[in-house]
C-alpha positions as CSV (number, residue, x, y, z in Angstrom):
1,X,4.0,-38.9,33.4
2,X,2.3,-37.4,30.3
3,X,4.2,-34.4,28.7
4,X,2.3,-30.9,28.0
5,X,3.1,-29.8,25.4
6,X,2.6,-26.0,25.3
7,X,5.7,-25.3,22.3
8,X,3.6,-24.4,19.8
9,X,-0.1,-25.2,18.1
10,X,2.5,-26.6,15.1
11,X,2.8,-30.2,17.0
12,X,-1.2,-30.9,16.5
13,X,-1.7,-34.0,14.6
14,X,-4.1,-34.1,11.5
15,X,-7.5,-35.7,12.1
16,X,-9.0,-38.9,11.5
17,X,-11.3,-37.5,9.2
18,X,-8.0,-35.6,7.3
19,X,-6.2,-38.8,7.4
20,X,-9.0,-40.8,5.7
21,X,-9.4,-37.6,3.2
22,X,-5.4,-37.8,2.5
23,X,-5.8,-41.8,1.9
24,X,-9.0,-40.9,-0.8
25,X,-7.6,-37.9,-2.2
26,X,-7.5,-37.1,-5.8
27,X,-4.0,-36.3,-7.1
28,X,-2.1,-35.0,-10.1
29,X,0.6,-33.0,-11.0
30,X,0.4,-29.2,-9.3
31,X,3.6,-28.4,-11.0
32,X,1.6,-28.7,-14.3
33,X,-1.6,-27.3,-12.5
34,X,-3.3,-30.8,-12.7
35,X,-4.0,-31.8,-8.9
36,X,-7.8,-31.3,-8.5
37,X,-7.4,-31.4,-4.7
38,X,-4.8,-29.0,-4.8
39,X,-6.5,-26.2,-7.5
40,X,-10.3,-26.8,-4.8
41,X,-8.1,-26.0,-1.8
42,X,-6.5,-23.2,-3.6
43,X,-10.2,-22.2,-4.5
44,X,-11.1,-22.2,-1.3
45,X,-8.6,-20.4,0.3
46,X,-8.7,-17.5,-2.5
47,X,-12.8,-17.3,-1.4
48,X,-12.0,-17.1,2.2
49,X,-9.4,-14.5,2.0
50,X,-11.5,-12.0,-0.8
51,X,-9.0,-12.4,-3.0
52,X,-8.4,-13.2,-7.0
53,X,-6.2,-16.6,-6.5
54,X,-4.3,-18.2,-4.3
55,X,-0.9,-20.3,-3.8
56,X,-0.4,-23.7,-1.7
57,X,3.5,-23.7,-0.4
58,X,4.9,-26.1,2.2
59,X,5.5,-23.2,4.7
60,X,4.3,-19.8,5.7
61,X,8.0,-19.0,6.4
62,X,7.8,-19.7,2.4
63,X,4.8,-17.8,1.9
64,X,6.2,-14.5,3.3
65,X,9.2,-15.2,1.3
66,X,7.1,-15.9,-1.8
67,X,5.3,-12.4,-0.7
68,X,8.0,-10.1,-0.7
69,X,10.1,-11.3,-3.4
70,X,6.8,-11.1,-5.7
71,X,6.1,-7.4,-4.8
72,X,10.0,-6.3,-4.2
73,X,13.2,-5.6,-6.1
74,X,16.3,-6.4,-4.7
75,X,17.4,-3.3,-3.1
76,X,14.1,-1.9,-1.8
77,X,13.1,-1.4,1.4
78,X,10.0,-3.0,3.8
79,X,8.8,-1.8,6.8
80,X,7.7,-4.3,9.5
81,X,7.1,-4.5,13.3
82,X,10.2,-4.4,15.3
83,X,8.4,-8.2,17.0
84,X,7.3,-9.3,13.1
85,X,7.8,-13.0,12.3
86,X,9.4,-12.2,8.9
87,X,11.9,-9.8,10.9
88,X,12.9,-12.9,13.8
89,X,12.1,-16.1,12.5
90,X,12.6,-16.8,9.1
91,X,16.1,-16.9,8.9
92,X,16.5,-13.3,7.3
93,X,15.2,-14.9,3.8
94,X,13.6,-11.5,2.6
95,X,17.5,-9.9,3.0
96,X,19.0,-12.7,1.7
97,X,17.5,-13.9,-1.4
98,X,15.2,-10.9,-2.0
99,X,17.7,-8.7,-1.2
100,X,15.7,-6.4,0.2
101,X,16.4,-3.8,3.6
102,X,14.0,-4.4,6.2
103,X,13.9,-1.3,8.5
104,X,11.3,-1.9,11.3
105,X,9.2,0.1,13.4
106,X,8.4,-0.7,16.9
107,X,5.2,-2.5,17.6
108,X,3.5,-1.6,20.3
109,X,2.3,-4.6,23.2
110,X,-0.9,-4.9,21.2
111,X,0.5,-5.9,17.9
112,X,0.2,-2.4,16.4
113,X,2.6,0.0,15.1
114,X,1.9,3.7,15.1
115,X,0.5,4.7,12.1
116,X,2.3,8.0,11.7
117,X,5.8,6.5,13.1
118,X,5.2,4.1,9.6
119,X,4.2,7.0,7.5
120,X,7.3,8.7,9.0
121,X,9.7,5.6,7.9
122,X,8.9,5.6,4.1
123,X,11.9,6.9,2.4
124,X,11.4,10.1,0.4
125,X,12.8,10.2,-2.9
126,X,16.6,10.6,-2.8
127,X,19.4,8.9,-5.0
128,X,21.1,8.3,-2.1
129,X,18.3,6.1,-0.1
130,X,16.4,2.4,-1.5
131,X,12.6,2.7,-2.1
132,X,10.3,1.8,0.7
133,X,7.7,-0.7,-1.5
134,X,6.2,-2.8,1.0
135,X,4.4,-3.1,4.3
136,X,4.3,-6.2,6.4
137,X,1.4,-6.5,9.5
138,X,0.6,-9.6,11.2
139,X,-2.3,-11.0,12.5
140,X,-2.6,-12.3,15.0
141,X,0.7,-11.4,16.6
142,X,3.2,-14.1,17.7
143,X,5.5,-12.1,19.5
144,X,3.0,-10.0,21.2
145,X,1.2,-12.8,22.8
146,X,-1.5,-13.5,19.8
147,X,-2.6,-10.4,19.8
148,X,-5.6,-9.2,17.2
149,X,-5.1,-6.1,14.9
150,X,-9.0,-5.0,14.5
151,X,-10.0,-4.7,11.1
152,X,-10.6,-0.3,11.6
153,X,-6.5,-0.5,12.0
154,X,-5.6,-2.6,9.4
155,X,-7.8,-0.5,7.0
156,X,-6.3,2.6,7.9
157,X,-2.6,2.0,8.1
158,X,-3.2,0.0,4.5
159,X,-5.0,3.1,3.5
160,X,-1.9,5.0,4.6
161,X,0.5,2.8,2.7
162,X,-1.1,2.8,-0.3
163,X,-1.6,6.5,-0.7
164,X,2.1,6.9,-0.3
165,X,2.7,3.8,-2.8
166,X,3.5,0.8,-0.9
167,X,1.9,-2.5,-1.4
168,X,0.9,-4.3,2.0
169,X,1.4,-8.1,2.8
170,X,-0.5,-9.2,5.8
171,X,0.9,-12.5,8.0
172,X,-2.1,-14.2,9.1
173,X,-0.1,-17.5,9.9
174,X,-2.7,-17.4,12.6
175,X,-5.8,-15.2,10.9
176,X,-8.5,-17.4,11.7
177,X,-7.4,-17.0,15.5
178,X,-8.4,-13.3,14.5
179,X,-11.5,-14.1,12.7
180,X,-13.0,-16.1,15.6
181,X,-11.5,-13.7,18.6
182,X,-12.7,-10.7,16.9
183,X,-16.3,-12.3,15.6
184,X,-15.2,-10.5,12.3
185,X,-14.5,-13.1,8.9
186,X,-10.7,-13.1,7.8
187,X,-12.0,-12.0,4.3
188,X,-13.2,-8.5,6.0
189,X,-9.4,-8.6,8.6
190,X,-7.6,-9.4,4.7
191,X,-9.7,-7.0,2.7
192,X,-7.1,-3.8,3.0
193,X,-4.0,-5.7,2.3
194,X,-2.5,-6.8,-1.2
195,X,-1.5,-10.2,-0.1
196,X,-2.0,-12.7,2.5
197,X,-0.8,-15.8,3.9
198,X,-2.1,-18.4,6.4
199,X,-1.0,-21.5,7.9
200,X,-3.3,-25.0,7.7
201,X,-0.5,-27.0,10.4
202,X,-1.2,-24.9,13.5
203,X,-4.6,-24.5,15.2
204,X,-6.2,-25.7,12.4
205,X,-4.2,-29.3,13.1
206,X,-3.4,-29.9,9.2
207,X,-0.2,-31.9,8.8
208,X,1.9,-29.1,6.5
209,X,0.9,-26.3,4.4
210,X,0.1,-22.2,3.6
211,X,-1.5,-20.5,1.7
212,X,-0.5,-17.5,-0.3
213,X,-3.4,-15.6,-1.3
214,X,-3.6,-12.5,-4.1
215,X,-4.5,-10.9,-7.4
216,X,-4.3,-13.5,-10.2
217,X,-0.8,-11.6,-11.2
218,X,0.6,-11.8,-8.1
219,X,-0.4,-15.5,-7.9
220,X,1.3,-16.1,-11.5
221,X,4.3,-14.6,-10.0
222,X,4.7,-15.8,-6.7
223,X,4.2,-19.4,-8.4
224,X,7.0,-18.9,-10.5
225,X,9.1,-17.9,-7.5
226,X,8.2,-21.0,-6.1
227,X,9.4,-23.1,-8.1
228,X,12.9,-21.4,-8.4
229,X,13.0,-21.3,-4.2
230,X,12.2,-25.3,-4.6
231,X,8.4,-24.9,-3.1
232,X,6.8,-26.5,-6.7
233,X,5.5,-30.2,-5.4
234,X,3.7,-33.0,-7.6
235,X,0.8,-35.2,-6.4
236,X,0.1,-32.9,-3.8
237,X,-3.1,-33.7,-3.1
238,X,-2.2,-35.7,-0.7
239,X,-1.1,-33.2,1.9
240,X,-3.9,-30.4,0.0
241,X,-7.0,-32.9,1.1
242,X,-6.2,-32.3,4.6
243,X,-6.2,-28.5,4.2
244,X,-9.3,-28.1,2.8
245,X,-11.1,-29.8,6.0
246,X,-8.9,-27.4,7.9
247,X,-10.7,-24.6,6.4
248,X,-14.1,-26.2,6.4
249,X,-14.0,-27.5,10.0
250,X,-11.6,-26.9,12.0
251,X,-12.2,-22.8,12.5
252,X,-14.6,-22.4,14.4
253,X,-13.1,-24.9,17.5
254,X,-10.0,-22.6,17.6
255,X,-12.3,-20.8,20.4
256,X,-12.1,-23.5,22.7
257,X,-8.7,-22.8,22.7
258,X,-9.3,-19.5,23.4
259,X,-11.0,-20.1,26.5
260,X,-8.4,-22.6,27.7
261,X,-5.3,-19.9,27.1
262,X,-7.6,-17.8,29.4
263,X,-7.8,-20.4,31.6
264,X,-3.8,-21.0,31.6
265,X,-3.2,-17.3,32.0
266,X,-5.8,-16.7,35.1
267,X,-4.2,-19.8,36.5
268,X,-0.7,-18.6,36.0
269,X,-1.6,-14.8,37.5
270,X,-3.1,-16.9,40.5
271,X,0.8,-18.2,41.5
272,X,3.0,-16.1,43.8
273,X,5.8,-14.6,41.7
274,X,4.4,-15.2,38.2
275,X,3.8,-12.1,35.8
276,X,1.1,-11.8,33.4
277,X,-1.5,-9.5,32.6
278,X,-4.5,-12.1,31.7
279,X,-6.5,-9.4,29.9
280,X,-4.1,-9.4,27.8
281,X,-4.4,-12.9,26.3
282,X,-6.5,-12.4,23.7
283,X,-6.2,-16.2,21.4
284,X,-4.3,-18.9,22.0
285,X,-0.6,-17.8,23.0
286,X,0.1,-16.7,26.5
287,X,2.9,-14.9,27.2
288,X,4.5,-14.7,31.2
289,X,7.9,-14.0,33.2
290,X,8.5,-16.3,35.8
291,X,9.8,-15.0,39.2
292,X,12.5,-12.5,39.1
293,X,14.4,-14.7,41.1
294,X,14.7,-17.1,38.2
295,X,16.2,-16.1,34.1
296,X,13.5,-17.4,31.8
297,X,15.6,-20.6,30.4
298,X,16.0,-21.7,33.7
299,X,12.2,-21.3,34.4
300,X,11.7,-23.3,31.2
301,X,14.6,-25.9,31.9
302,X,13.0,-26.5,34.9
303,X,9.7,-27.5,33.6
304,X,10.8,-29.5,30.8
305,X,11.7,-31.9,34.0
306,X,8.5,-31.6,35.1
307,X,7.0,-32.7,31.9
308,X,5.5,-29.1,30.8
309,X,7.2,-27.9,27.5
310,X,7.3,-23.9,26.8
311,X,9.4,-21.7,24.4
312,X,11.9,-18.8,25.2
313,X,10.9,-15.8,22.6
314,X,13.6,-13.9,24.6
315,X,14.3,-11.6,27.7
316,X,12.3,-12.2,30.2
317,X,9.3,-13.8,28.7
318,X,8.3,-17.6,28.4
319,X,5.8,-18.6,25.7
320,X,3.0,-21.0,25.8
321,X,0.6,-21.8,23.0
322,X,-2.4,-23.9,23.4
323,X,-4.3,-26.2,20.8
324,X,-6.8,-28.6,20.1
325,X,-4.1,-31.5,21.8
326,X,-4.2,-29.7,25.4
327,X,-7.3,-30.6,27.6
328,X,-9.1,-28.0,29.8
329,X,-7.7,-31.4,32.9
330,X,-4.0,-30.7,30.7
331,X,-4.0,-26.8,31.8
332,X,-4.9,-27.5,35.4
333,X,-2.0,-30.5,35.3
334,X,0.3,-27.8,33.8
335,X,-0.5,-25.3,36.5
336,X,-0.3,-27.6,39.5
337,X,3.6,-28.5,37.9
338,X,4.3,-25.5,37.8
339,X,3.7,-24.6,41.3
340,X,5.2,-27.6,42.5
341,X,8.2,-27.4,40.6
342,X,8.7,-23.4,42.0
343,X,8.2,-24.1,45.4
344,X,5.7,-21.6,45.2
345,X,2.1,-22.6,46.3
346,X,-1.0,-20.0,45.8
């Protein structure tokens, strides 16, 4: 029985064509700024973000890190969504070795936070309270389903922060999902923000690798703090070559995954007892409660037997994330298991 795997768009293997460009590829040492393959692909991500430079890391969990301990001092304060990435899954790094307070505001279904409940969360000046210096968004949204924050929102709640004095880092693990949902480039969805990351090992099916992107001073920065977190790397060319195809090749295919997630989700509303709201699946994550009758982990337990692999994000919900290694005949195998395995025909 062949296993769906519907975890996440991170288990997509690289290419032929990256393998064969990771076999060629130029190398040197990126410590001392002498990989070629590494300085194009940082080119190239700096050009398709709008911004000054950019930064290659190993992770975006180490890109966000890079982000706010480049643009905070310990004992300040950031604001993020109460679902934000930085806030759930990156092992409290920002708190830890930034030292910094995060104090989050709740974001709404859509990925969005109020813009005045924000405005309302910045510290005034007081001895008694830390500074608010920094605004995380992300786009698309994880933990609201993949969810797009239009480029009109992100303009004006980064308008907002910066007239009050915060800097703004924007998450876009998952920003070319954005650029291709919304018809709208990520250097336009980036423009408003200080900093941006994305990820080359998800959708875009590169083995490893992020990108940090910036002004040239935040770059000089955040490369220093790289190499004190452990992030500096040698010939890393190797992994860098694969990358740059990612960019190049692999964005504009991230709709078909679209359409399949759309597919999942109208397949999944179609089942007696499944809850989902398929207008709402806007890229490539679906998000869905099984029947009442059954807790999430269960509902997931159960379908691991049956050879369909999901995540538990919590309460209710079960994830699933489709990529470029899940067939259009994989989503309806996945949706005749599940009804099978619930006892719950249409």
């Amino acid at each position: 029985m062949k296993t769906i795997d519907l975890r996440s768009d991170t288990i997509t293997h690289p290419t032929d064509e990256m393998r064969q460009a990771m076999y060629k590829a130029e190398v040197g040492d990126d410590v001392f700024g002498e990989d070629p393959t590494v300085n194009r692909l940082e080119e190239l991500a700096a050009q398709r973000m709008g911004k000054e430079a950019a930064l290659f890391t190993p992770s975006g969990t180490m890109s966000n890190l890079l982000a706010v301990l480049s643009q905070t001092r310990h004992g300040d304060e950031i604001i993020l969504g109460s679902e934000a990435h930085i806030f759930w899954n990156e092992v409290g790094g920002a708190a830890a070795l930034g030292g910094v307070v995060m104090r989050t505001v709740e974001n709404a279904s859509d990925g969005t936070m109020d813009i005045s409940a924000v405005e309302a969360t910045i510290r005034s000046q007081n001895i008694h309270y830390p500074p608010t210096t920094l605004l995380c968004l992300e786009n698309t949204h994880n933990r609201c389903g993949g969810s797009v924050l239009s480029a009109e929102y992100t303009a004006e709640i980064c308008g907002m922060a910066h007239s009050r004095g915060l800097k703004v880092h924007l998450d876009g693990a998952r920003i070319f999902n954005a650029e291709v949902a919304l018809g709208v480039s990520a250097t336009v969805l980036a423009a408003p923000a200080d900093s941006v990351c994305f990820c080359l090992s998800k959708g875009l099916s590169a083995p490893v690798g992020s990108l940090l992107c910036g002004s040239q001073d935040f770059i000089v920065r955040a490369r220093k703090l790289r190499k004190m977190v452990g992030g500096g790397m040698r010939q890393a060319g190797v992994i860098a070559a694969a990358g740059i195809i990612a960019i190049e090749k692999m964005v504009q295919r991230l709709a078909e995954d679209h359409a399949s997630a759309k597919k999942l989700a109208l397949g999944i509303a179609a089942i007696k007892g499944m809850k989902i709201d398929p207008s709402e699946v806007q890229t490539n994550i679906v998000m869905f409660e099984p029947p009442e009758n059954m807790e999430a982990p269960a509902f997931i337990k159960l379908m691991q037997g049956a050879g369909v692999l999901f995540t538990y994000p919590g309460g209710h919900r079960v994830r699933a994330v489709v990529h470029r290694m899940i067939s259009a005949a994989d989503i309806d195998e996945a949706l005749m298991r599940i009804k099978q395995a619930i006892g719950k025909p249409v």
